[in-house]
N, C-alpha and C positions, 0 to 999 in steps of 0.2 A: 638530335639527342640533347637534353637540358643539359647544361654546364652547371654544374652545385660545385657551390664554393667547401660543402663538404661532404665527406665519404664516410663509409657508413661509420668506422672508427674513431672519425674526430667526434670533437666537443665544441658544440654550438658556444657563440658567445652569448654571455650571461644576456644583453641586452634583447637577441633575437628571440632567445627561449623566454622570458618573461614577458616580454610582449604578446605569444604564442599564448603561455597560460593563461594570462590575462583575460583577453579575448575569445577562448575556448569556452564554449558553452562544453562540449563534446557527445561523449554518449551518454547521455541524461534526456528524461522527459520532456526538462526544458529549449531542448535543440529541435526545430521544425526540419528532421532529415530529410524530408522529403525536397523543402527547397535548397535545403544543401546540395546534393548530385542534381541537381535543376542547371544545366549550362558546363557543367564538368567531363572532361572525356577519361574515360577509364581505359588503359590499354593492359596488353600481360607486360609485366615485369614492374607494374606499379603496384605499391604498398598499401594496404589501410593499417591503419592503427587508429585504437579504441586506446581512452584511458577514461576510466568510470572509478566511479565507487564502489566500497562493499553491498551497498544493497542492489546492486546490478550485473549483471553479465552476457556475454557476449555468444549465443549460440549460432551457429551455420544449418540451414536448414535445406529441404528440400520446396519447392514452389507452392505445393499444396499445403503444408506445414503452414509457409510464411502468410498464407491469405488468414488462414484461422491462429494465428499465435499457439501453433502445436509442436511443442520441442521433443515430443514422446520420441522419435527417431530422431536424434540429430546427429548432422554430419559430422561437427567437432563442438564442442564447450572449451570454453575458456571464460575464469575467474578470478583473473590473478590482476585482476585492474588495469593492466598496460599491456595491451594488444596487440599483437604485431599479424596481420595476414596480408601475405601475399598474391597477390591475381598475376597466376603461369598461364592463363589460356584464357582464350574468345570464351563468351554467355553471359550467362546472369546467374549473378551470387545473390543471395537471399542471407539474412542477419536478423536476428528477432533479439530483444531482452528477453532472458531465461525468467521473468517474471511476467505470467501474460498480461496482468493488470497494465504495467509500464507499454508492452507490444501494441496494446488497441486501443493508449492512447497516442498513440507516433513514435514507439521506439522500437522501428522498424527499419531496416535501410536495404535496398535492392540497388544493385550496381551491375550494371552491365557493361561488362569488358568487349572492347574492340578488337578487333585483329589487326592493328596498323602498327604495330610496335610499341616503344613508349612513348609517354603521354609527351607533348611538348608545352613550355611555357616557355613566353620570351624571359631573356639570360637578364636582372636584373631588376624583374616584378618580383613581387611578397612570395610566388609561389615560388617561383624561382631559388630564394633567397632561404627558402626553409623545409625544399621538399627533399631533399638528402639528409634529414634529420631523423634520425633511427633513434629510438629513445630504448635505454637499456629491460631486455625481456627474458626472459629463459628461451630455451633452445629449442625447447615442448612448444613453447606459444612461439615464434620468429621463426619461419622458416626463411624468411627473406635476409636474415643478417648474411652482410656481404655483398648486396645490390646498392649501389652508389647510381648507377645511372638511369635508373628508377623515380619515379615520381613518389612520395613518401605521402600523404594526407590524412592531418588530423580529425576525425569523424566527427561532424557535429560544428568545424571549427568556424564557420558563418556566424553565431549566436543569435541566429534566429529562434524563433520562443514556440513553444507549443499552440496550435488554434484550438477554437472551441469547435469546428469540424470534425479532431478525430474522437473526442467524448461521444459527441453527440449523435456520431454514426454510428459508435460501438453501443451505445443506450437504444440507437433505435432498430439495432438486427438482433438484441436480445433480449427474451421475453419473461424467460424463466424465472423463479421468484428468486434462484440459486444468485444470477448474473445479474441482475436487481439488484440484490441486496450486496454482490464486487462495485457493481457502478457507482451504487452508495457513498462505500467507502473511499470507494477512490475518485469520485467529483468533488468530496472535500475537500481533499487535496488540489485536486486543479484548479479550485476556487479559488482556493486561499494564496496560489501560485500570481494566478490572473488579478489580484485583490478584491474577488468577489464576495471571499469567506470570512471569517473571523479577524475582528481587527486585533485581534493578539498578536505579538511580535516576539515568540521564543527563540530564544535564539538553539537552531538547530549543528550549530558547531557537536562534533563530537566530545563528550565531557568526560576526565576520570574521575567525576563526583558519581557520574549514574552505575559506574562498574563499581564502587566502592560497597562493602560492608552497608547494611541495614544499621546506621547508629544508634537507634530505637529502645528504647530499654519496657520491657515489660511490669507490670504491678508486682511488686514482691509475690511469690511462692507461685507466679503465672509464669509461661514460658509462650514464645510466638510461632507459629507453622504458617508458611505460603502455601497458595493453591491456584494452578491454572486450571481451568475447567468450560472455559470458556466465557459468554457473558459474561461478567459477574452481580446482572442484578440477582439472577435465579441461585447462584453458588452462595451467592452471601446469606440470603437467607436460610437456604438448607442449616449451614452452619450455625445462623444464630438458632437454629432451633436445637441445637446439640445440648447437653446436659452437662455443665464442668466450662462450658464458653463463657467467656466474662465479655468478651468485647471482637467485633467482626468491623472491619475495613476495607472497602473496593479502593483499589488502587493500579498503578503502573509499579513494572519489574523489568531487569534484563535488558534494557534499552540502552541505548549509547546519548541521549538526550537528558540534557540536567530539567527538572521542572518542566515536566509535557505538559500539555495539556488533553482532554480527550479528544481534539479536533486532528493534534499533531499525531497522537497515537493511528487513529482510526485513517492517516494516511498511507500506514505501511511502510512507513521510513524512518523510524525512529527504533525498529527492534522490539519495542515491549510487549508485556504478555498482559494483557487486565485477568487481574488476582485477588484474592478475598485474603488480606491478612487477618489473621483469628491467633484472637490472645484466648487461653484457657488454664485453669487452673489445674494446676499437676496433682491435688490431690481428689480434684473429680472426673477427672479427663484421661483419657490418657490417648497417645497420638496415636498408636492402632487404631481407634473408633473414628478419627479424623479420616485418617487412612480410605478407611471402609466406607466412610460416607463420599470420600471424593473420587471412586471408583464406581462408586454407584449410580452418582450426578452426573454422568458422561459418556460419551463413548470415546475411550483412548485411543481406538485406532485410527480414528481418522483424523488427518493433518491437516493443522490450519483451518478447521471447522469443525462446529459445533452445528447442527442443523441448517437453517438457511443464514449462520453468521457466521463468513469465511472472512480471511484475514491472517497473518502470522501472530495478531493480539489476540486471538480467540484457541492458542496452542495449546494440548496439553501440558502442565506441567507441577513438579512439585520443589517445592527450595526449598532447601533445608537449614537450619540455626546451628545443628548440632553434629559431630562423627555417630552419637544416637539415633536422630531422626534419619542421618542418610542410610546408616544399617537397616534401622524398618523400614525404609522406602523402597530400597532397591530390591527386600527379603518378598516386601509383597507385590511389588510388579510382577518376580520372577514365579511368585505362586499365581496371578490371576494371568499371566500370560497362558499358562499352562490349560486355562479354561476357555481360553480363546484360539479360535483359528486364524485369523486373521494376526499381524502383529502391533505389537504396543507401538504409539510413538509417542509416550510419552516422555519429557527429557524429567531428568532427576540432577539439579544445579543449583550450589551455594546460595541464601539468598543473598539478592544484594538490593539497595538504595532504595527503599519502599516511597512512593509517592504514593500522599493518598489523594482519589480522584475530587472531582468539583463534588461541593454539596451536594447539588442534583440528584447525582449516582450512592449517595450512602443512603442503607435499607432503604432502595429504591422503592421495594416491592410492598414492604410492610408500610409505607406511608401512603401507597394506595396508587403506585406505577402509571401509567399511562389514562386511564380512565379515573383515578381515583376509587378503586376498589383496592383496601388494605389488605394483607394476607396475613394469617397468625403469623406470631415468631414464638408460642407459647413451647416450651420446653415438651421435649416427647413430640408436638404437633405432626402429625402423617399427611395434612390436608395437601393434595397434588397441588405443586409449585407451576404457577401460570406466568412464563417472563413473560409474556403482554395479555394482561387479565382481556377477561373474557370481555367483548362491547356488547351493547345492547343491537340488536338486528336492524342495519337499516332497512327503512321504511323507503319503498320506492314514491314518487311525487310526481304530479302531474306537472305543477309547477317546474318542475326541472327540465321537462321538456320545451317548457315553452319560448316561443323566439324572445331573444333580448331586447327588452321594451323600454332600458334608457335611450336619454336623448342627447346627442353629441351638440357641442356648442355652435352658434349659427356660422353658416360658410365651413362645418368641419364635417366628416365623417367617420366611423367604426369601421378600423379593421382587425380581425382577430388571425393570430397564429400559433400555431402549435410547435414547437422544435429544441424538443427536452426543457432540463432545466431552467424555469423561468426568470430566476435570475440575471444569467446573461443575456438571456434574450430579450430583457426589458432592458439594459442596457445597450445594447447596439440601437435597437429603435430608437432610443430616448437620445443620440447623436446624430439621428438623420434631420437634416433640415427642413422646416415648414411641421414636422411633428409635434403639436401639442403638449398632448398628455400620454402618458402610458399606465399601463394600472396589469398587475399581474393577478391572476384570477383562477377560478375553475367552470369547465362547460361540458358539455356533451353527457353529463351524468344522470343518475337517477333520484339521486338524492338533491332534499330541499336544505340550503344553505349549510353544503358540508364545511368541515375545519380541514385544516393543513393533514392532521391525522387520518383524516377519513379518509382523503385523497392518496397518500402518500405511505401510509402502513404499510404493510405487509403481515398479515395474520398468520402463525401458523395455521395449517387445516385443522 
């Protein structure tokens, strides 16, 4: 049995728990779990403990669940940040993040408990010296408070990093334009983790600037309304075609990040919602017709997506300036619920800290979106709203077929691979020895000298 210098009631010294934190990657994306239980023995009477963040949590699953990241049945939830499970018996537990984005890129942990009793460490190693360290939980989540002679381990506590194996596997058993376009948003993020992605450096501490009040002040006799609805190049537009609108704003809302960016957004870790701020004039406007139009622009019932653009930034929602606007907001959900079978989810909440987005993203649509076709914003305008205009048809090419007829430099040769995102994958090559050149590309296709878009879109049908 391990000797712990303490029992589940004492209080670690400040130096052992800070070196602990420090150290802790935990349960986060960024912890490669898998090498973690790599060389570990798990018996009954030993502890796991999770301590994460709000945007994470800790589900129990069954075996078939934990292959596909499916929490539909789970065995217990816990999201109160600091985790306490105990392993009473011989098998294998299964643990997925309650976000499956996070699950299928590695934040997943499978533990297989042995039958030999508790775990042993010799009396004076690291594990030794901090695995009787029970970190304060509610009684709901700890059923182990009380076990001192117990192995205790922090999940994650190796700080080993996430690989580009478990993206890349998850990109390549999913086909659908649905899981496409999650991969999207969430290889930005692991890009930008890996420093593949954006050389911007926000700092993603949590801010009470982002929960604060919209400081914002409107043009005399205008007043301002928020709108989630999803995108927001397609919402903005609707709006500036409204009659009584003085001025329309794609932005971040509701987030815990001071100044996002849209790369920090579009990772799913910062909270926000992308929203169209619309200034309008009170005495051509009035917010009912807002109302009707942002009801119209969407489907409210489904959560965290807007067609093929899933994400918690793509939520319904509506924020309110006013105790007025919140009265008519709530007056007509509770009327168009009523026309629906299915239910609302849309949230109705304060606004608060309006960022507005990069240039790029205002009147996306009206300045001529992704192919440069501009769309009216002419006042009254009915014309069907295209968020990725229409392209012209590709033209299949003979050319495209044919074998690649450059010539590598003398004494070298061409090799081509395929295995997701070619970004990193031109960086691993580009560190094997004796490798040249590397050059990222596109092949197997039908088209003659497509762009990045052609390759990489996704069309609605």
């Amino acid at each position: 049995m391990v000797q712990h210098p303490f029992n589940a009631n004492s209080k670690p010294s400040a130096s052992i728990f800070e070196k602990r934190k420090r150290d802790s990657s935990g349960w986060d994306i960024s912890s490669d779990l898998e090498s973690w239980t790599s060389g570990k023995r798990f018996s009954p009477g030993d502890v796991l403990m999770f301590q994460y963040s709000s945007t994470h949590s800790v589900y129990e699953v069954a075996k078939d669940n934990y292959q596909n990241c499916n929490t539909t049945d789970a065995i217990r939830t816990f999201t109160n940040g600091n985790t306490t499970v105990a392993l009473s018996k011989p098998g294998n537990r299964f643990f997925v993040c309650g976000n499956r984005l996070h699950c299928f890129a590695g934040m997943r942990l499978l533990v297989n408990v042995e039958g030999n009793g508790p775990s042993q460490a010799p009396v004076g190693s690291p594990q030794a010296a901090t695995s009787g360290i029970l970190q304060p939980s509610s009684k709901k989540n700890n059923p182990a408070t009380g076990v001192a002679s117990s192995a205790a381990r922090f999940v994650g506590d190796s700080g080993w990093r996430v690989t580009g194996r478990h993206v890349l596997s998850f990109a390549a058993s999913l086909s659908s334009p649905l899981f496409i376009s999650l991969f999207r948003n969430f290889s930005m993020n692991i890009l930008n983790r890996l420093g593949l992605g954006s050389s911007g450096q926000t700092n993603m501490d949590p801010s009470p600037i982002a929960q604060g009040n919209d400081d914002d002040t409107p043009a005399p006799g205008n007043q301002f309304a928020q709108f989630g609805a999803g995108c927001f190049w397609g919402v903005e537009l609707a709006f500036q075609r409204v009659p009584g609108v003085t001025q329309t704003e794609a932005g971040y809302t509701q987030g815990t990040v001071h100044n996002p960016s849209y790369g920090d957004v579009c990772s799913g870790t910062t909270g926000h919602s992308e929203v169209v701020r619309v200034q309008y004039d009170l005495n051509d406007c009035t917010y009912e017709s807002l109302l009707d139009l942002f009801w119209s622009r969407h489907d409210p019932t489904t959560l965290n997506r807007q067609g093929n653009d899933v994400g918690t930034q793509y939520r319904s929602g509506i924020y309110f300036y006013t105790p007025e606007q919140e009265k008519l907001a709530r007056e007509s959900l509770e009327r168009h619920q009523q026309q629906m079978e299915r239910k609302i989810m849309t949230e109705i909440l304060p606004a608060k800290k309006f960022y507005r987005a990069e240039e790029h993203h205002q009147q996306y649509l009206s300045k001529g979106g992704r192919f440069g076709q501009g769309q009216s914003t002419a006042k009254g305008c009915n014309d069907p709203i295209r968020c990725y205009a229409d392209k012209p048809a590709i033209v299949p090419s003979p050319i495209a077929q044919e074998p690649d007829n450059d010539v590598p430099a003398p004494g070298n040769e061409f090799a081509e691979f395929a295995a997701g995102c070619f970004w990193g994958v031109e960086l691993a090559f580009q560190r094997i020895p004796g490798v040249t050149v590397t050059e990222v590309g596109y092949t197997h296709g039908i088209s003659h000298n497509p762009s990045y878009e052609d390759v990489y879109i996704i069309l609605p049908p």
